[in-house]
C-alpha positions in Angstrom: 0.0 0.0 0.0 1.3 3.4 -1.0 1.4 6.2 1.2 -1.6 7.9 -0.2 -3.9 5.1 -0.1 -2.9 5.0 3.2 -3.5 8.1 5.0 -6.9 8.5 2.5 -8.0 5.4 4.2 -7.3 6.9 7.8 -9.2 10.3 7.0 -12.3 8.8 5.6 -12.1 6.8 9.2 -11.8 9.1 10.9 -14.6 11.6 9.3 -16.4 8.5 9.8 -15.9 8.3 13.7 -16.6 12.3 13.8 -19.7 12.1 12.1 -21.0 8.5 14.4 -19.9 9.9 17.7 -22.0 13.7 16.3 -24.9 11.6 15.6 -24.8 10.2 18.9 -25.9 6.6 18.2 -24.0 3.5 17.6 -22.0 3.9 21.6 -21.0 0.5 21.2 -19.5 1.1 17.1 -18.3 4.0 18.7 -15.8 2.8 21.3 -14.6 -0.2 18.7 -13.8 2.5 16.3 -11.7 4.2 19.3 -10.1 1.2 20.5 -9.1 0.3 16.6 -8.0 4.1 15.8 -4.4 3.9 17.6 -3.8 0.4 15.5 -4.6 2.4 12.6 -2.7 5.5 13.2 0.5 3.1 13.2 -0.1 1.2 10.5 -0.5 4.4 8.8 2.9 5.9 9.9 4.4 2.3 8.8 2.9 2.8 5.4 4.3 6.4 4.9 7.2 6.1 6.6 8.4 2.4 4.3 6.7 4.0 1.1 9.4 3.6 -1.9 7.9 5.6 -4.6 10.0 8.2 -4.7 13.4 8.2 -5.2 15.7 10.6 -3.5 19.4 11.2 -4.0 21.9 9.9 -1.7 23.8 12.5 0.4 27.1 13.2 -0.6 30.2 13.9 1.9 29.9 16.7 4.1 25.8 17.3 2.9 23.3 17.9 5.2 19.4 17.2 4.8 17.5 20.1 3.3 14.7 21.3 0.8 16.2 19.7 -2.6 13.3 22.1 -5.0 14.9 25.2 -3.6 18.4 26.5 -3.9 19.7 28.2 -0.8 19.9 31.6 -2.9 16.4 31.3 -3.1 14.8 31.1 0.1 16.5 34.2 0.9 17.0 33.6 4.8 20.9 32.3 4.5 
C-alpha cells in the first residue's frame, strides 16, 4: 500500500468516527472505532514512513538534509 492510499483510508475513518460519535448513536461502534483508531494510526505511519515511490538522491560527503526544489539563494534567509 502506498502512502496515499494510506492516510486517505485513515481520513475517511476518521470523518467517519466524527460524524458517528456527532450523531450520537452507535456507543457500542463508537468505542470499537476508538479502540481500533491507535492500531490504525501506526499502521499508517508504517505505510508512509516504508513508502518507496520516490526516489531521492543519496547525500554526498559533508551534505546535510535540506529542501532539494529550492536553492539556498532562493529562500532568501541564509
Amino acid at each position: 500500500m502506498n502512502a496515499k492510499a494510506a492516510v486517505s483510508m485513515l481520513t475517511i475513518y476518521l470523518v467517519a468516527y466524527v460524524v458517528v460519535f456527532a450523531t450520537g448513536y452507535y456507543v457500542t461502534l463508537l468505542a470499537y472505532m476508538f479502540l481500533l483508531s491507535p492500531v490504525l494510526l501506526v499502521a499508517t505511519v508504517y505505510f508512509v514512513l516504508s513508502d518507496t515511490t520516490h526516489t531521492y538522491p543519496e547525500l554526498g560527503e559533508g551534505e546535510e538534509w535540506g529542501y532539494s526544489d529550492k536553492n539556498k539563494s532562493e529562500l532568501g534567509v541564509f
